[in-house]
C-alpha positions in Angstrom: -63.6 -60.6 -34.2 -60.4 -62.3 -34.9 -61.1 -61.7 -38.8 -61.1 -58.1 -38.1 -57.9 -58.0 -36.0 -56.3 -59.7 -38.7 -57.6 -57.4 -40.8 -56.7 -54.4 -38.3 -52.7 -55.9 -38.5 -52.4 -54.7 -42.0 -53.6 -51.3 -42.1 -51.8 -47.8 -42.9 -51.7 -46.9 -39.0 -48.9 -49.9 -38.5 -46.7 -47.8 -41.4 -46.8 -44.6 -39.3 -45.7 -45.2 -35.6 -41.7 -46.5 -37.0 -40.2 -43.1 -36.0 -41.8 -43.3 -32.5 -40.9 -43.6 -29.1 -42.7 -46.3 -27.1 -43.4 -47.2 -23.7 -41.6 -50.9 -23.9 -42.9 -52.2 -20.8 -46.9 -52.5 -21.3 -46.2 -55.8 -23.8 -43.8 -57.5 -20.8 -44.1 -60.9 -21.3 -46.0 -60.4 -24.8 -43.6 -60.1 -27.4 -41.0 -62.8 -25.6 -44.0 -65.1 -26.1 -44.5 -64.4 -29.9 -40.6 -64.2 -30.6 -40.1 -67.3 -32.9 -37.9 -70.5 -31.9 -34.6 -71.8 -32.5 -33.2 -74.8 -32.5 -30.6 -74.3 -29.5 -34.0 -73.8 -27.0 -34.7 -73.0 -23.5 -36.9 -75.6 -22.4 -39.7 -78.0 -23.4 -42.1 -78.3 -21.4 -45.0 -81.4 -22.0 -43.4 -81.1 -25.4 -44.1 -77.5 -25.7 -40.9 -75.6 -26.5 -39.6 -72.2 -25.1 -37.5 -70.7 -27.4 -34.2 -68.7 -26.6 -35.5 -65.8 -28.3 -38.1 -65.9 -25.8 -35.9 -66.7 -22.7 -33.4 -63.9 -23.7 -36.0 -61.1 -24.0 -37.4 -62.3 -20.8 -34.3 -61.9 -19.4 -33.9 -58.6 -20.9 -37.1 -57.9 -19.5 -35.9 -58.7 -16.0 -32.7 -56.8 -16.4 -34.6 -53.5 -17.0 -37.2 -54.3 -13.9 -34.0 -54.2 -11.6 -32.1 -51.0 -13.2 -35.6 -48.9 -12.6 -35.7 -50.8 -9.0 -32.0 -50.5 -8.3 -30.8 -47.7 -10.4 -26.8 -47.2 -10.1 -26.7 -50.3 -7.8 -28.0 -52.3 -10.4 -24.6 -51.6 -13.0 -22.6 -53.4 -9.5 -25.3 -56.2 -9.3 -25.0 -56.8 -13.1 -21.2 -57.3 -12.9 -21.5 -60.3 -9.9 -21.3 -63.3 -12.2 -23.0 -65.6 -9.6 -25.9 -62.8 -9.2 -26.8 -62.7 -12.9 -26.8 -66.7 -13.1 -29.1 -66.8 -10.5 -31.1 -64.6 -11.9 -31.0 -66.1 -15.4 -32.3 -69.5 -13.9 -34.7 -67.9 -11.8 -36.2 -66.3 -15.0 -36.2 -69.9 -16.9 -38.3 -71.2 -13.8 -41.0 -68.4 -14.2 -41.4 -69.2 -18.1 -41.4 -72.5 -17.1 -44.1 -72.2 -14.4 -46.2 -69.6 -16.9 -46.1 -72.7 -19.4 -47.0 -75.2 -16.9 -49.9 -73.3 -16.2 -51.0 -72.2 -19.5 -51.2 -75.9 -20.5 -53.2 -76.3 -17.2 -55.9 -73.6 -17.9 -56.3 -75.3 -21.4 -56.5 -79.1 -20.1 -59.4 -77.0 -18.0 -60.9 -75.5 -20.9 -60.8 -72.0 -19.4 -61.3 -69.5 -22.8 -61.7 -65.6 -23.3 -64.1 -64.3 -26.1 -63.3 -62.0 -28.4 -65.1 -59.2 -26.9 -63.0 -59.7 -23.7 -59.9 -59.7 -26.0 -61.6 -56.5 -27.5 -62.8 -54.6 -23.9 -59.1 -55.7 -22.9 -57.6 -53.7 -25.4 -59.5 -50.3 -25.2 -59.7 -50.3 -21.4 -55.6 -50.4 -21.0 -54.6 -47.3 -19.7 -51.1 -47.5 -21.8 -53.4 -47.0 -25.2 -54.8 -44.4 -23.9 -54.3 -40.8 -24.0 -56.4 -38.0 -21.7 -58.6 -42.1 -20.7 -59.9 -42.7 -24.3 -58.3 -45.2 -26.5 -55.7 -43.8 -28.8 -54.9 -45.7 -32.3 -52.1 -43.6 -33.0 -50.4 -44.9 -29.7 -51.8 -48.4 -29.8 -50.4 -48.7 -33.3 -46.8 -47.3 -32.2 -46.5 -49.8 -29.4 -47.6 -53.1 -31.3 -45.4 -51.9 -34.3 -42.4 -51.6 -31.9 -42.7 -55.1 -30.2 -42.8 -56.3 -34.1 -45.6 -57.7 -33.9 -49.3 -57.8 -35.7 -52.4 -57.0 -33.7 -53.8 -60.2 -34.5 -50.3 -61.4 -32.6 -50.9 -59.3 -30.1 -54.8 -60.2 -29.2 -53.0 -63.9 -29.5 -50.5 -63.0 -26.7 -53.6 -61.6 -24.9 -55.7 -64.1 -24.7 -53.3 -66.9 -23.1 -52.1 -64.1 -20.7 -56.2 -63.2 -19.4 -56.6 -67.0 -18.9 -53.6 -67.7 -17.2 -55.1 -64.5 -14.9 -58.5 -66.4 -15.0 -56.7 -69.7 -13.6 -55.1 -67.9 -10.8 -58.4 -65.8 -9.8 -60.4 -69.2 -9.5 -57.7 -70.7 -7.5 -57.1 -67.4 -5.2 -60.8 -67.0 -5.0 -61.8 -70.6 -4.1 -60.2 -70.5 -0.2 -62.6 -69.0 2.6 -62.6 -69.9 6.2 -65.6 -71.2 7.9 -67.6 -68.3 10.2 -66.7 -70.9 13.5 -63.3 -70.7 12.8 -62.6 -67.0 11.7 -64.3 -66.4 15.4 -62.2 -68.7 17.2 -59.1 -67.1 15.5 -60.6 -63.6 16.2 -60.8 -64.8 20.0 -57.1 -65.9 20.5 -55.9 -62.8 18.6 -57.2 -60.3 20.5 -56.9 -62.5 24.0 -55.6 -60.5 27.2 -54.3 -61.9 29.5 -54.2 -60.0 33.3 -50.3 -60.6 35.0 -48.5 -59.7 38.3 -45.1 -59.2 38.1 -42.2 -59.5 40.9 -38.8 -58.0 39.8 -35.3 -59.7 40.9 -33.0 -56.0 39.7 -29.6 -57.2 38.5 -28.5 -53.5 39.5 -29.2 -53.9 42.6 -27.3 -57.5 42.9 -24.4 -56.5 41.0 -22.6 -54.0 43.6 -22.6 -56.7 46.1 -20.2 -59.2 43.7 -17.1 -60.1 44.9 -14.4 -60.5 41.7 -11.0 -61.5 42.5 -8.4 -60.0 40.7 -7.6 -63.7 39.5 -10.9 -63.6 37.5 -10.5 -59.7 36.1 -7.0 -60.9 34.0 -9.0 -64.1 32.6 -11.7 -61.4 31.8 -9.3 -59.5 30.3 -7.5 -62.1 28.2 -10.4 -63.5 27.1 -12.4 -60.6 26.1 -8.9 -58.3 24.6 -11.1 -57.8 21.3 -14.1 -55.5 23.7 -11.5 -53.2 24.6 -10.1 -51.6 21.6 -8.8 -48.7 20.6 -10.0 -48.4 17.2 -7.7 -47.5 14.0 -7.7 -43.5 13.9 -7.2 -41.2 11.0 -6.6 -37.7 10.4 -7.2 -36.1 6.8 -6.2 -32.9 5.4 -8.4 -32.6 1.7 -9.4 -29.8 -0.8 -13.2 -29.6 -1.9 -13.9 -28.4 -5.7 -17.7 -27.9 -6.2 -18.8 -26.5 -9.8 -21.6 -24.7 -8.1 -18.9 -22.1 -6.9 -17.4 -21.4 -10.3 -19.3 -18.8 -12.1 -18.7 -18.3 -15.8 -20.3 -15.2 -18.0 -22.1 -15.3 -21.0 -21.7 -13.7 -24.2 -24.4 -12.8 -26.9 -22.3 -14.3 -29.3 -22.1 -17.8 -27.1 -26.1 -17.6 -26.8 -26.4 -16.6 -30.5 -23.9 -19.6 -31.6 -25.9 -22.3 -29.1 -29.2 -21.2 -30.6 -27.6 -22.0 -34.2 -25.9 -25.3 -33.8 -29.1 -26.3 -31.6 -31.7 -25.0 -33.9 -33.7 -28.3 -34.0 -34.5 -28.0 -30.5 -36.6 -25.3 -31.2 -38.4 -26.0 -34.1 -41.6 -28.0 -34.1 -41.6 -29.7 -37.8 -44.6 -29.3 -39.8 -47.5 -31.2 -39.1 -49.9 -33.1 -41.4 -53.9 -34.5 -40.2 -55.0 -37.1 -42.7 -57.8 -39.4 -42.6 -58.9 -42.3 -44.4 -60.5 -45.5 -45.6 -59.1 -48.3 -46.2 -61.3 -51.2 -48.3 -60.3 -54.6 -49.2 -60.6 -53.8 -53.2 -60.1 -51.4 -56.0 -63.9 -51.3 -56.6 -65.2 -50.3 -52.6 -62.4 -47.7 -52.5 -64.2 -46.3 -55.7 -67.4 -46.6 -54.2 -66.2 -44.8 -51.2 -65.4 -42.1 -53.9 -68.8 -41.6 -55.0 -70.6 -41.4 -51.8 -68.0 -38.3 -50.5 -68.3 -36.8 -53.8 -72.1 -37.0 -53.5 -72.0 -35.4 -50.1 -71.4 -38.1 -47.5 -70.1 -37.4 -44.5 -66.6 -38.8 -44.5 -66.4 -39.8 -40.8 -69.5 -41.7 -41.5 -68.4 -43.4 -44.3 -65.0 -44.4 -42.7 -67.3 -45.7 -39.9 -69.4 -47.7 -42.2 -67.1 -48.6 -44.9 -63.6 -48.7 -43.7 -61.9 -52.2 -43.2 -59.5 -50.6 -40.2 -61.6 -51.3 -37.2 -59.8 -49.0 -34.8 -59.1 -45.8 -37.3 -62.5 -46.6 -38.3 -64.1 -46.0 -35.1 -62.6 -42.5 -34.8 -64.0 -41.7 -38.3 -60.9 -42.3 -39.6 -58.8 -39.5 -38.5 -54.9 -40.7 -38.2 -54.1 -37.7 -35.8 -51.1 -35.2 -36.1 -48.2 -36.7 -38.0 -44.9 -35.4 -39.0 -43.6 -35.3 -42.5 -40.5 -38.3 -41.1 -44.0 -40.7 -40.2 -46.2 -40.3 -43.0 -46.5 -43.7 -45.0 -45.3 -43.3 -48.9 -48.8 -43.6 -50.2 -50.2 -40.6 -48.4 -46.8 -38.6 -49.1 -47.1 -39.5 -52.6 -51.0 -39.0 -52.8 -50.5 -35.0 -54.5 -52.8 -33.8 -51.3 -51.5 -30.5 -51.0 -55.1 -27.9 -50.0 -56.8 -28.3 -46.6 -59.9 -30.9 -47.5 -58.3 -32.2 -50.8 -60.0 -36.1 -51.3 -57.3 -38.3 -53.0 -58.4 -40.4 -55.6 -57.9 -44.6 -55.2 -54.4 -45.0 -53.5 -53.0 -48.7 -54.3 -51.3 -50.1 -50.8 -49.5 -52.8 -49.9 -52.6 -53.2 -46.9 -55.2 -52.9 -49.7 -57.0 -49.9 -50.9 -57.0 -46.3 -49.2 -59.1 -43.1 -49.9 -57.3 -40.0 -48.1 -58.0 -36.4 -47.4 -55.9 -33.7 -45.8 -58.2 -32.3 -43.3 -55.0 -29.8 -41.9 -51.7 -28.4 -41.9 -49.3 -27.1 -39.3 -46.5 -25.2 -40.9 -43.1 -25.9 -39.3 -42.7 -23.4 -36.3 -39.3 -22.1 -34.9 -39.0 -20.7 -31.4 -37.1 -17.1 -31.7 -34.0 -16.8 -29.7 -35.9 -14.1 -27.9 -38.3 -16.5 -26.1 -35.5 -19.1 -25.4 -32.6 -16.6 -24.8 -32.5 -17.0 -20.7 -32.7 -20.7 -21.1 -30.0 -20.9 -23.3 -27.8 -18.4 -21.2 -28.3 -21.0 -18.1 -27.4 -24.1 -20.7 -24.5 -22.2 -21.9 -22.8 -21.3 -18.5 -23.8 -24.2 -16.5 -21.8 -26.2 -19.7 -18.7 -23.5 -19.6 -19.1 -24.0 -15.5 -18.9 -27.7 -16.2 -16.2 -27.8 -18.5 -13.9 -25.3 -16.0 -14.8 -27.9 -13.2 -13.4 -30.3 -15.4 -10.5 -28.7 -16.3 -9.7 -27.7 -12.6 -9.9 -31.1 -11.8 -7.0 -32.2 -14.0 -5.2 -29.0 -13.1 -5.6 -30.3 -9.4 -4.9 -33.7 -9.6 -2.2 -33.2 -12.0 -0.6 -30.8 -9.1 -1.0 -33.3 -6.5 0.3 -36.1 -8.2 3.9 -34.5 -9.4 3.9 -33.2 -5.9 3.2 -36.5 -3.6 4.8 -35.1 -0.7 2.3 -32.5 0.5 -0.6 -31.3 -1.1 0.8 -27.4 -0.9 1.0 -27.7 -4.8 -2.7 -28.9 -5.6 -3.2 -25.5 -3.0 -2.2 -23.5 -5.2 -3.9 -25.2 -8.5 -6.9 -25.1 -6.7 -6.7 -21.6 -5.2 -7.6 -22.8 -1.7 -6.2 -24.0 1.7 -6.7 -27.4 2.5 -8.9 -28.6 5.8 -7.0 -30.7 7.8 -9.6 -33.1 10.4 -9.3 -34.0 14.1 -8.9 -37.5 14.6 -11.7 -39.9 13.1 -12.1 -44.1 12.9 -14.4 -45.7 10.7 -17.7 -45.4 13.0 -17.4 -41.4 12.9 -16.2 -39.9 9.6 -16.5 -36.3 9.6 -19.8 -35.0 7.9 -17.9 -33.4 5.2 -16.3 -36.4 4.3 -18.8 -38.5 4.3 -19.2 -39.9 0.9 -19.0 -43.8 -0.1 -15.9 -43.2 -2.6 -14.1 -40.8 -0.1 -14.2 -43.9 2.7 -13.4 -45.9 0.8 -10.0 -44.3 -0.5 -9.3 -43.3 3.5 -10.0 -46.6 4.9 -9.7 -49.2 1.9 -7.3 -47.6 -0.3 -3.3 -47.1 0.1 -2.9 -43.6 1.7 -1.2 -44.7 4.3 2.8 -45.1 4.6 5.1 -47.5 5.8 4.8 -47.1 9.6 1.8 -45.5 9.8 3.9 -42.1 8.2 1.2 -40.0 5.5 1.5 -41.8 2.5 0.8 -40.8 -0.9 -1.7 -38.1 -2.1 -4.7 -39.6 -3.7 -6.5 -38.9 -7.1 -9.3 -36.9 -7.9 -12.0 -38.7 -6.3 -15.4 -37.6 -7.3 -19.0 -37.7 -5.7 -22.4 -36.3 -6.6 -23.4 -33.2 -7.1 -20.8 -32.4 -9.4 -18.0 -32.5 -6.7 -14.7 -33.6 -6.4 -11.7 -34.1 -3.6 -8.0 -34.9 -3.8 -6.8 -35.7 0.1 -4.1 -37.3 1.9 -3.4 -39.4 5.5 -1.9 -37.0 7.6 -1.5 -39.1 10.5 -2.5 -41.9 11.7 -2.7 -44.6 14.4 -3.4 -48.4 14.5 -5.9 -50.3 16.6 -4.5 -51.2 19.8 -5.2 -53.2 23.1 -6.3 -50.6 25.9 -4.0 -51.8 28.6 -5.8 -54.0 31.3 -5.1 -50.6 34.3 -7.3 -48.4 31.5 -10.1 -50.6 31.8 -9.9 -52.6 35.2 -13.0 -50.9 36.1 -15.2 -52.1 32.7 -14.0 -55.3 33.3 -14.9 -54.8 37.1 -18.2 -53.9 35.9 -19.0 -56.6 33.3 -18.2 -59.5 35.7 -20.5 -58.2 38.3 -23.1 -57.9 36.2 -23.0 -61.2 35.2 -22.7 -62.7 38.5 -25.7 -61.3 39.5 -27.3 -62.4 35.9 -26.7 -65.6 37.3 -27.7 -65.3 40.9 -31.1 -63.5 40.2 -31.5 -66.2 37.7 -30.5 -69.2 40.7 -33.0 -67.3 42.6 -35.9 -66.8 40.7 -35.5 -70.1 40.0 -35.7 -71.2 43.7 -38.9 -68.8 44.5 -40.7 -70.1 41.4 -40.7 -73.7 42.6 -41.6 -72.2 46.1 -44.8 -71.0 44.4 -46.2 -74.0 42.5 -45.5 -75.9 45.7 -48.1 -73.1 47.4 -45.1 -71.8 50.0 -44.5 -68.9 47.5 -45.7 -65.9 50.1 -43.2 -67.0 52.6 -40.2 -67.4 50.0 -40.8 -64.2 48.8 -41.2 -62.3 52.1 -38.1 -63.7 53.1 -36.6 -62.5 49.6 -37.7 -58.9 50.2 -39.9 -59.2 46.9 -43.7 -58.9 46.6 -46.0 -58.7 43.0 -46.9 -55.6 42.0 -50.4 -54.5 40.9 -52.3 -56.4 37.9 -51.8 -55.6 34.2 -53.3 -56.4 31.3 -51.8 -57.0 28.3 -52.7 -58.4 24.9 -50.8 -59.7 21.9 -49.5 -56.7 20.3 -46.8 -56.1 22.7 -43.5 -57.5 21.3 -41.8 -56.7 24.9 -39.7 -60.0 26.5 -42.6 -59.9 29.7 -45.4 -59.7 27.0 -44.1 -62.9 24.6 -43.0 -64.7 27.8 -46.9 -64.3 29.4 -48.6 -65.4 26.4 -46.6 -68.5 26.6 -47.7 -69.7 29.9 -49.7 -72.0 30.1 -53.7 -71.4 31.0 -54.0 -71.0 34.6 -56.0 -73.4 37.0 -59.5 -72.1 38.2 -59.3 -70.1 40.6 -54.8 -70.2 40.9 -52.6 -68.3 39.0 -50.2 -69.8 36.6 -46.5 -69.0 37.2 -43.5 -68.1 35.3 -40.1 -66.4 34.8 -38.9 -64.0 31.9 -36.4 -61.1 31.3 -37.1 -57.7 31.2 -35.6 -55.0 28.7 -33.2 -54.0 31.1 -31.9 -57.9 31.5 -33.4 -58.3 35.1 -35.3 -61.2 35.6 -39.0 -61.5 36.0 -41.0 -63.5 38.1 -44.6 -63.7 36.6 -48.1 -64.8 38.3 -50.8 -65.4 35.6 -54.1 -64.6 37.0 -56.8 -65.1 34.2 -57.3 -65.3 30.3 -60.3 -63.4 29.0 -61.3 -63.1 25.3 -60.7 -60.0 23.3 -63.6 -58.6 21.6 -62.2 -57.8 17.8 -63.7 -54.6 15.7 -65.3 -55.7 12.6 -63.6 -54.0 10.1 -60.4 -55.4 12.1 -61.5 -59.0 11.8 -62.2 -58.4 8.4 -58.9 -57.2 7.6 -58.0 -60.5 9.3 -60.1 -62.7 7.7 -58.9 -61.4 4.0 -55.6 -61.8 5.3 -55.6 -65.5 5.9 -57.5 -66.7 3.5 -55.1 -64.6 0.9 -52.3 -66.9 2.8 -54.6 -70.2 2.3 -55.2 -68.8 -1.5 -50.9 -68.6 -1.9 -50.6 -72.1 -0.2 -53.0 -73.8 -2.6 -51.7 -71.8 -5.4 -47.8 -73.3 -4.7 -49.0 -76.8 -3.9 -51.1 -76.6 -7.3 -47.2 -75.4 -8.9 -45.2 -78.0 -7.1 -47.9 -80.6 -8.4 -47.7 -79.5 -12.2 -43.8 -79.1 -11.5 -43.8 -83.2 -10.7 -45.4 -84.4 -13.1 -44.1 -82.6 -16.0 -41.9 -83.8 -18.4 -39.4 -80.8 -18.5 -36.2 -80.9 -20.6 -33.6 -78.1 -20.4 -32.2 -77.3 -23.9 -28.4 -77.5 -24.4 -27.8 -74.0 -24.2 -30.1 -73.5 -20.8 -28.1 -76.5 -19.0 -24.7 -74.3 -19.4 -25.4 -71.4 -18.1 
């Protein structure tokens, strides 16, 4: 097998796929492993060394994984300094863990055969076109990583049993049938409760606060009672969806000429061949065709390129800027024409042109309405553009007012009620457009409008220029404005703290057995049962499956707070198991021992990690 894929790494296909473009990301972690070493390395690990090469395109790697995950964000992420050195060194730990436990899975002896290497290679769904293997695509993606196939089946192998290693490990946990029951059991336990409610509502009117205590309120707590900084903006809007430009034939006609080549579909060539290891089998591949052999057959049979051979040698549609020299210089010029022996650097081919596709151009008839939209959305653009300097130009030689960028832009400017940061007004509400109200410099000397500021531009192809024009500082609400929030804060907490004090009281009175009495004389009384279970995230819920297990035949006691802060006192009557659907507990059951799987996995890394001998090249150690 390996023979073959050596073989398969020098065939015509590799010459054909330069001009293409290739899906990069379905050889991640491939070619950085091929890529050869330098002196200045990453790592070594046990001796083995990771090349920069091989750090930096993993790195690369990692940098394109974020962009598609981050998109714009990622350009801001890429500019933190700090952000991209962690991320460098968090990459050098992964190449160093995938090394660690490559050497592991050998020291195991863990292998893959060739015909996994093979079935590997024709399953993947990126060489595959309509789910059957293509060789035209295969081709164009190992040529692009620079790489042979014989490389490739290389990189392959030491990536399936680094996948084998991890499958054993993640496959060796289970739980024992006792103990997924007893875990089923305390999951779905309820848990039957009375509850007796001490309402901080109904305490806090009968506070006394002495005027004493609202000033220290007041003083101590100036930051709750803010007026917060206010703004008021007048701005002009320019969209380029509301400028409409017309069209001319002579525009369309003059786009359709400058732009021919995106209408024409180049002419096409379909080849196949055979490719032999010597002058002598390409001659004899001759004689059987010109005898009357089926050509597919004898590419099948005869042909030294495994993967082309296996389609019968057909190569597929290529274009005239993809064709190798040998079959552009091979004279095949009819439909069917056999070539005679082609010399190659890959060995010996045999070629026949099975069909052509004459180049094709689209007439300006069929395109015409596509290329009136292109034309006047560009011409729309290009006015936006120009209005935009028009504007901004106005409003910068006139800083005073923006009456001048009015006129430039041909509209009246909006002017907004008052706003602060927490309620910008809808049609402001873009991230550059705060930010140059609240962060930038619009506002003058003593809180007078400042200056006019500069085109600022959001998405969607629109754009504002705006200015201050007014605007007020935070301030202290004056203590008369809020004597009655301050009023009402202290009382509240008063009686926070008494119905705390008193819960307190009552739940000693009830584990000493006098708890009827103390609560009669507290006007309180539990209400009706409930059960709940361990879903509920509620205060009352966490709080009763905290409590202890009651005594036989007495309830358990205890005191939580309620979502509306009043305090709880809680009688725990009995604890009964849950009975857990199946397909629940199986759900379960695949979920912890995925957990176990991931904590044997990272105690298996932290050992390897120990007691390796790891040295940090000079240029990894100055990063």
């Amino acid at each position: 097998m390996m023979d073959n894929l050596r073989s398969a790494a020098n065939h015509v296909v590799l010459k054909i796929i330069l001009g293409l473009i290739i899906v990069s990301f379905v050889l991640t972690g491939v070619g950085n492993y091929l890529i050869g070493g330098n002196n200045n390395y990453a790592a070594k690990v046990n001796g083995q060394e990771i090349s920069r090469a091989q750090f930096e395109n993993e790195v690369m790697n990692e940098r394109n994984r974020q962009q598609q995950q981050y998109g714009d964000r990622f350009s801001e992420l890429a500019g933190n300094d700090g952000y991209m050195k962690n991320m460098r060194q968090q990459v050098l730990q992964r190449v160093i863990d995938e090394t660690l436990l490559n050497q592991y899975a050998k020291e195991l002896g863990l292998n893959i055969s060739d015909s996994q290497i093979k079935e590997a290679i024709f399953s993947n769904p990126a060489f595959q076109r309509d789910g059957h293997f293509d060789n035209q695509l295969y081709n164009a993606i190992i040529s692009n990583m620079r790489i042979t196939p014989d490389q490739y089946a290389q990189a392959l192998r030491k990536q399936l049993i680094t996948q084998q290693l991890v499958r054993a490990i993640v496959g060796s946990d289970f739980l024992l049938p006792g103990e997924a029951q007893s875990l089923a059991a305390l999951v779905s336990q309820q848990r039957i409760v009375r509850e007796a409610t001490l309402s901080v509502d109904a305490l806090a009117h009968k506070q006394q606060v002495s005027e004493d205590e609202i000033k220290a309120y007041y003083e101590q707590n100036k930051s709750r009672f803010m007026v917060p900084e206010q703004y008021r903006v007048s701005y002009i809007k320019l969209d380029a969806a509301t400028i409409n430009e017309d069209v001319s034939d002579a525009e369309i006609q003059a786009w359709y000429d400058q732009n021919r080549a995106r209408f024409t579909q180049p002419a096409r060539y379909r080849y196949s061949v055979i490719q032999t290891k010597t002058d002598a089998d390409a001659k004899a591949a001759i004689e059987l065709l010109k005898k009357g052999e089926d050509f597919a057959s004898v590419a099948k049979a005869k042909s030294t390129d495994i993967i082309s051979a296996r389609k019968g040698g057909d190569m597929g549609w290529l274009e005239a800027s993809t064709l190798p020299d040998e079959l552009k210089n091979a004279g095949l010029k009819e439909k069917g024409q056999l070539s005679g022996v082609i010399a190659s650097s890959v060995g010996f081919l045999v070629a026949r042109l099975d069909d052509v596709q004459p180049e094709q151009v689209k007439p300006l008839a069929v395109v015409r309405n596509d290329i009136a939209n292109k034309v006047k959305q560009e011409k729309a653009l290009d006015a936006f553009y120009a209005l935009q300097q028009k504007v901004s130009d106005a409003a910068s030689n006139d800083n005073e007012s923006l009456a001048s960028a009015e006129q430039a832009a041909g509209v009246k400017a909006v002017e907004t009620d008052w706003f602060s940061r927490d309620n910008l007004p809808e049609a402001l509400n873009f991230k550059p457009v705060a930010d140059a109200i609240f962060n930038g410099s619009l506002v003058g000397e003593n809180n007078t409008p400042g200056s006019n500021s500069d085109i600022i531009n959001v998405d969607g192809d629109r754009a504002f220029v705006l200015r201050v024009s007014d605007h007020k500082p935070a301030a202290e609400k004056p203590l008369e404005q809020v004597r009655n929030d301050v009023l009402t804060a202290l009382q509240r907490h008063k009686a926070e703290q008494q119905a705390k004090d008193d819960a307190a009281k009552l739940l000693a009175a009830l584990k000493k057995g006098d708890g009827d009495k103390a609560l009669r004389d507290a006007g309180l009384s539990f209400g009706q049962a409930k059960t709940l279970d361990r879903t509920g995230q509620d205060p009352i819920s966490l709080a009763v499956f905290n409590l202890p297990l009651p005594e036989k035949d007495r309830p358990g006691y205890g005191v939580a707070s309620d979502m509306q802060g009043n305090v709880v006192l809680l009688a725990l009557d009995e604890v009964r198991n849950g009975d857990m659907p199946a397909d629940q507990k199986k759900v379960m059951e695949q979920g912890l021992t995925q957990n176990n799987a991931q904590i044997t996995f990272e105690a298996l890394m932290d050992n390897l990690r120990k007691s390796a001998k790891i040295k940090l090249g000079d240029f990894a150690t100055q990063q």
